[in-house]
Backbone as CSV, one residue per row, in Angstrom:
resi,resn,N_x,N_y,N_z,CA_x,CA_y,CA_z,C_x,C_y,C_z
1,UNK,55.009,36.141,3.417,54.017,35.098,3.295,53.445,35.055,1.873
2,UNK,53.142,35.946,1.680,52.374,36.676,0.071,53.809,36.091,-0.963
3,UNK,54.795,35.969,-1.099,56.093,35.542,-1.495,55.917,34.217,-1.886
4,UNK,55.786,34.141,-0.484,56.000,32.170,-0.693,54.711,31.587,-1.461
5,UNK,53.757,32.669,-0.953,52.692,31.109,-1.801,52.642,31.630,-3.614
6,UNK,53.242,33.066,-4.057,53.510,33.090,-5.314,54.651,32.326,-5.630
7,UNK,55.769,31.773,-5.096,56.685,31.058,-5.242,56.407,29.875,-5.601
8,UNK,55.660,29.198,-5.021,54.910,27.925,-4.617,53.454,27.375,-5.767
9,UNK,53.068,29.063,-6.063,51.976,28.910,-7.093,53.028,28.752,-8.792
10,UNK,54.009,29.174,-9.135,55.370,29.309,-10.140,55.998,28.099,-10.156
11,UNK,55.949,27.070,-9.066,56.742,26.133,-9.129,55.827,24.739,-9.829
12,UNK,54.347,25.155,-9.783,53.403,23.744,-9.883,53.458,24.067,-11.108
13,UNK,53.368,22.472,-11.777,53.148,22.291,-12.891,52.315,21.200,-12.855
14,UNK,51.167,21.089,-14.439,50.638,20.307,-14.536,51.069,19.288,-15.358
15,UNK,49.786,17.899,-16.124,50.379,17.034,-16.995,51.310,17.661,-18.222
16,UNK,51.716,16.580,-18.738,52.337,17.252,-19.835,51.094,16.574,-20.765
17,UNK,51.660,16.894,-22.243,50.439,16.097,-23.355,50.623,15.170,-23.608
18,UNK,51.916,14.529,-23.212,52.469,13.003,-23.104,51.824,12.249,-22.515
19,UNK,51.825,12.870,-21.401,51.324,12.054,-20.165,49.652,11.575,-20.336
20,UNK,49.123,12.784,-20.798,47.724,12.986,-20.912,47.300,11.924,-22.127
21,UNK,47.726,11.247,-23.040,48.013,11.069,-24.091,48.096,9.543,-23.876
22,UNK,49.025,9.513,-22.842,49.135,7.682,-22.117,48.020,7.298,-21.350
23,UNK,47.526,8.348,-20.570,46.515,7.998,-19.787,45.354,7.348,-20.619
24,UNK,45.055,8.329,-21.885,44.166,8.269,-22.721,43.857,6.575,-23.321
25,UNK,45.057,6.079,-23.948,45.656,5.090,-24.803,45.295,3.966,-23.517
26,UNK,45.278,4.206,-22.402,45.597,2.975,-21.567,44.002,2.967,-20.673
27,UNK,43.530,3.905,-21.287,41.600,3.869,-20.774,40.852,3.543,-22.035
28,UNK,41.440,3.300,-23.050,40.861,2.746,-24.328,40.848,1.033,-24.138
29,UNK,42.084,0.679,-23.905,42.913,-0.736,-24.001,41.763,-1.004,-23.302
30,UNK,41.764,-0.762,-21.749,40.953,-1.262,-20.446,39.596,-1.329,-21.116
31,UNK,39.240,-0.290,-21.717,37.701,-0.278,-22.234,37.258,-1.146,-22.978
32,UNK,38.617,-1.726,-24.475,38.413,-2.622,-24.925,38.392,-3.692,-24.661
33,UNK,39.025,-4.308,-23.799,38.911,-5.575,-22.679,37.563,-5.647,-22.101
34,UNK,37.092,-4.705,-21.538,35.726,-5.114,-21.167,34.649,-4.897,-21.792
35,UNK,34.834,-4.150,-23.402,33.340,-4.608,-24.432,33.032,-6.246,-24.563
36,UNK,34.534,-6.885,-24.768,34.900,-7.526,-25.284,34.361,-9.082,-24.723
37,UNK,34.796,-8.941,-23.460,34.430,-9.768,-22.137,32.577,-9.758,-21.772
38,UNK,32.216,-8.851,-21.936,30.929,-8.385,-21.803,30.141,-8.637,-22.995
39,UNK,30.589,-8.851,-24.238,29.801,-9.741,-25.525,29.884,-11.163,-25.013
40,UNK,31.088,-11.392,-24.451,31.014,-13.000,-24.446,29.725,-13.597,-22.953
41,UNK,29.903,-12.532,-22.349,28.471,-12.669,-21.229,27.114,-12.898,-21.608
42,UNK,26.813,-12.256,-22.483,25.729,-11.919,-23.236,25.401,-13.339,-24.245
43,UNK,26.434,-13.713,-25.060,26.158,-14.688,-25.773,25.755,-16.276,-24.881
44,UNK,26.496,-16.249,-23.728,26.085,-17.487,-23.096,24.926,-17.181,-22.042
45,UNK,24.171,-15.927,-21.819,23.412,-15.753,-21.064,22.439,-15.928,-22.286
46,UNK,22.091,-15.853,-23.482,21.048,-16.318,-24.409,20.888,-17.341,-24.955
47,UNK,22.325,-18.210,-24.309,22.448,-19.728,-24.841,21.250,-20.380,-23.562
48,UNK,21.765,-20.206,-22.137,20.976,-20.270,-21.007,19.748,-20.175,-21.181
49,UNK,18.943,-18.605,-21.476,17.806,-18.773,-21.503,17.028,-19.249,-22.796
50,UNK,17.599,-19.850,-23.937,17.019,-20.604,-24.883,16.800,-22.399,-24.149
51,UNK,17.521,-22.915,-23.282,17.808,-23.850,-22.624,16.866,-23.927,-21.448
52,UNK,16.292,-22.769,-21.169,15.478,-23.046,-19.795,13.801,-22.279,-20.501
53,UNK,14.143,-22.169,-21.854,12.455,-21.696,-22.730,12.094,-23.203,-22.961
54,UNK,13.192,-24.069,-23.493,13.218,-25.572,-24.453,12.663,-26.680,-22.937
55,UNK,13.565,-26.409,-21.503,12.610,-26.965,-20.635,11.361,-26.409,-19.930
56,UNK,11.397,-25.548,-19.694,9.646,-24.936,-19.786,8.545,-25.509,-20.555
57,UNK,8.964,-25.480,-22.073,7.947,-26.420,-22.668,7.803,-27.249,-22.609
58,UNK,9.126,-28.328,-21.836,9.243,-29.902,-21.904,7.897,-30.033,-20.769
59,UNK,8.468,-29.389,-19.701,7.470,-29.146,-18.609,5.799,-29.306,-18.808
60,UNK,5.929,-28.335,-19.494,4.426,-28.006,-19.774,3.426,-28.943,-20.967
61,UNK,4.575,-29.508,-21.713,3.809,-30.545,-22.063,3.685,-31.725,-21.780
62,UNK,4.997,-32.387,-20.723,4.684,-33.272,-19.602,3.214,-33.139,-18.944
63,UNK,3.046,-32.103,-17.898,2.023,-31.828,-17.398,0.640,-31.437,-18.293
64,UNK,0.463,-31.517,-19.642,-0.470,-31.639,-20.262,-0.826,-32.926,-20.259
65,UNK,0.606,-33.534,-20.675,0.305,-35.251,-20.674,-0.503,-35.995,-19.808
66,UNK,0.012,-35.529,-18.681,-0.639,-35.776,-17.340,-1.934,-36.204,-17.348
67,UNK,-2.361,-34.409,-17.494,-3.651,-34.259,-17.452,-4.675,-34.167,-18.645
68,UNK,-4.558,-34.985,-19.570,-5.376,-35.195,-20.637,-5.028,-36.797,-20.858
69,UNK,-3.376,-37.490,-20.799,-3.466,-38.322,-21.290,-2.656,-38.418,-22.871
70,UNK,-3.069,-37.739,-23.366,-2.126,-37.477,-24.764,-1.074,-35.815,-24.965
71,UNK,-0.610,-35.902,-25.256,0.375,-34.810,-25.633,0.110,-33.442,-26.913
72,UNK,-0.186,-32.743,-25.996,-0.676,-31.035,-26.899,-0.349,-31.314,-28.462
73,UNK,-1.270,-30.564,-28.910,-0.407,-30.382,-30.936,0.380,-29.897,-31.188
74,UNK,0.414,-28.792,-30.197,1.615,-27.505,-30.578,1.430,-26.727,-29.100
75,UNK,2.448,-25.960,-29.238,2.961,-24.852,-28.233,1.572,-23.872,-27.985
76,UNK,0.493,-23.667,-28.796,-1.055,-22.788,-28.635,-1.765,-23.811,-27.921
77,UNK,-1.744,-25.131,-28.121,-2.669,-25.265,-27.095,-2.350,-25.688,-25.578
78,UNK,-1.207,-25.710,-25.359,-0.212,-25.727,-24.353,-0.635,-24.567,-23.596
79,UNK,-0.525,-22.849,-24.398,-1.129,-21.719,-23.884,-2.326,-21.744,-23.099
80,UNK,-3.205,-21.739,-24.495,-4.878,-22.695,-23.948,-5.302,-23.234,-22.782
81,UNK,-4.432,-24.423,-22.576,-4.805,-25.016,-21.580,-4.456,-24.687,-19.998
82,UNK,-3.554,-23.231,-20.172,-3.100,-22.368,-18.558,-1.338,-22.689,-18.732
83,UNK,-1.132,-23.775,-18.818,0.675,-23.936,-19.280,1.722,-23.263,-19.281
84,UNK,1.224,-22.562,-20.059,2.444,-21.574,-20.677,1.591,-20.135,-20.638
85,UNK,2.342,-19.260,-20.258,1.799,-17.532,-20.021,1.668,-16.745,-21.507
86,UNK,0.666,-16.442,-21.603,0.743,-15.721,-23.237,1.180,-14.424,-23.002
87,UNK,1.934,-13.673,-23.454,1.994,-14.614,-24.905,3.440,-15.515,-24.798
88,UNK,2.962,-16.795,-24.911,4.310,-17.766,-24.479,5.438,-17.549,-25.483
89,UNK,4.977,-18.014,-26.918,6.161,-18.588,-27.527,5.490,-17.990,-29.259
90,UNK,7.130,-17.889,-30.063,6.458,-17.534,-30.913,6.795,-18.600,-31.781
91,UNK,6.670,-18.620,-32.953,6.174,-19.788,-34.091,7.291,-20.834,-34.049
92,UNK,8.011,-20.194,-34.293,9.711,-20.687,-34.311,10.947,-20.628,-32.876
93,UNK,10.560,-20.320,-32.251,10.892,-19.990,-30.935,11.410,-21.605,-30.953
94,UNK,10.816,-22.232,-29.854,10.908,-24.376,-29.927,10.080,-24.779,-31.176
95,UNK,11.112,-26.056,-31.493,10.314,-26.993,-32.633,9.824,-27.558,-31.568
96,UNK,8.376,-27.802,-31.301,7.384,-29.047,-30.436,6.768,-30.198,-31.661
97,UNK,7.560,-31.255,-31.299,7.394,-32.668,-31.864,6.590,-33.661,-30.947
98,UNK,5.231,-33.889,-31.535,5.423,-35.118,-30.971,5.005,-36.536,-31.630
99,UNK,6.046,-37.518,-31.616,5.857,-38.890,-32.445,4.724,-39.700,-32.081
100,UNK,3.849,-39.614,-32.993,2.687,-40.908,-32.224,2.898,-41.992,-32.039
101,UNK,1.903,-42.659,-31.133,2.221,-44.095,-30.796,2.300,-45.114,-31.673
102,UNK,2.683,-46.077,-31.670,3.433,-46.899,-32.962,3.268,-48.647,-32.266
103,UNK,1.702,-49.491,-31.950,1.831,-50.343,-31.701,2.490,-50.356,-29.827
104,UNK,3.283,-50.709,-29.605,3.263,-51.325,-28.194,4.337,-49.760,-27.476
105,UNK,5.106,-49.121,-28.313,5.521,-48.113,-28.290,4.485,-46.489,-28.009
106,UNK,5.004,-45.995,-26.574,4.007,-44.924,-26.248,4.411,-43.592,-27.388
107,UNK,3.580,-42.613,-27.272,3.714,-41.482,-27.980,5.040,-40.439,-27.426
108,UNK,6.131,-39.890,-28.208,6.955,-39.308,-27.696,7.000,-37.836,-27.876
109,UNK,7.611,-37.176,-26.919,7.546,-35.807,-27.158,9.131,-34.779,-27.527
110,UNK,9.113,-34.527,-28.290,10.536,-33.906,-28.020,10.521,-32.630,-28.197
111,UNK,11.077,-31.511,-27.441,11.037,-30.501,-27.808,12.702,-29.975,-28.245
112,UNK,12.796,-28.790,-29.358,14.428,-28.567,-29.355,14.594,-27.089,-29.576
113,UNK,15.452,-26.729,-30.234,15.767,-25.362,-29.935,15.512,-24.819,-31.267
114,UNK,14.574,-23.418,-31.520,14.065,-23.141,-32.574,14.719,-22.195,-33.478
115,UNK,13.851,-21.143,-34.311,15.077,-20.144,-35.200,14.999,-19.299,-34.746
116,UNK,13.638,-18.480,-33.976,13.385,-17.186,-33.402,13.609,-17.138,-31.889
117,UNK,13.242,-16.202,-31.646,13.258,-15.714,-30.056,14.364,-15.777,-29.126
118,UNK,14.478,-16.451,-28.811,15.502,-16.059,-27.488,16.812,-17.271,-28.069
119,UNK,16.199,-18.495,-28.779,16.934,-19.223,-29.031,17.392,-19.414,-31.101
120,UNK,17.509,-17.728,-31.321,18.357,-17.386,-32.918,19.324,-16.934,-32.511
């Protein structure tokens, strides 16, 4: 009995350094495929939330409109007025435009996508 399992322990062999070597090379490849894939996630998940900061403000200065009648100066008094959660937005974050009224033409608001924050 004592025979066989030294027989049996003489016969196993492990990887070679070849082998070990391929394994290696082919858990790199895989790895690099998914940094790779996983930057490109990232870049359109900050395209997204620059896109849903730019309607948030549209929002919120709609509903200023509302309720005053004319359209905020800027993104602080938007804060000010409950709107937007401080600390909302920073300087450059959205350009907030708004065109005054012009004769029979109402006042317009546009908001777009800025240099800082979520949308650089």
């Amino acid at each position: 009995m004592l025979a066989r399992i030294r027989a049996a322990r003489q016969n196993e062999s492990g990887f070679t350094l070849i082998e070990l070597l391929i394994v290696i090379v082919i858990l790199g490849v895989l790895s690099g495929v998914v940094v790779f894939s996983v930057s490109g996630i990232t870049s359109r998940g900050k395209a997204e939330a620059c896109q849903a900061t730019i309607k948030t403000v549209q929002v919120a200065g709609e509903a200023y409109y509302a309720k005053n009648g004319t359209y905020a100066a800027n993104t602080a008094a938007l804060t000010a007025a409950g709107l937007l959660q401080p600390p909302a937005l920073g300087v450059l974050d959205v350009i907030y435009v708004v065109t005054p009224a012009a004769g029979a033409v109402p006042a317009k608001l546009s908001v777009t996508k800025g240099t800082t924050g979520s949308c650089a």
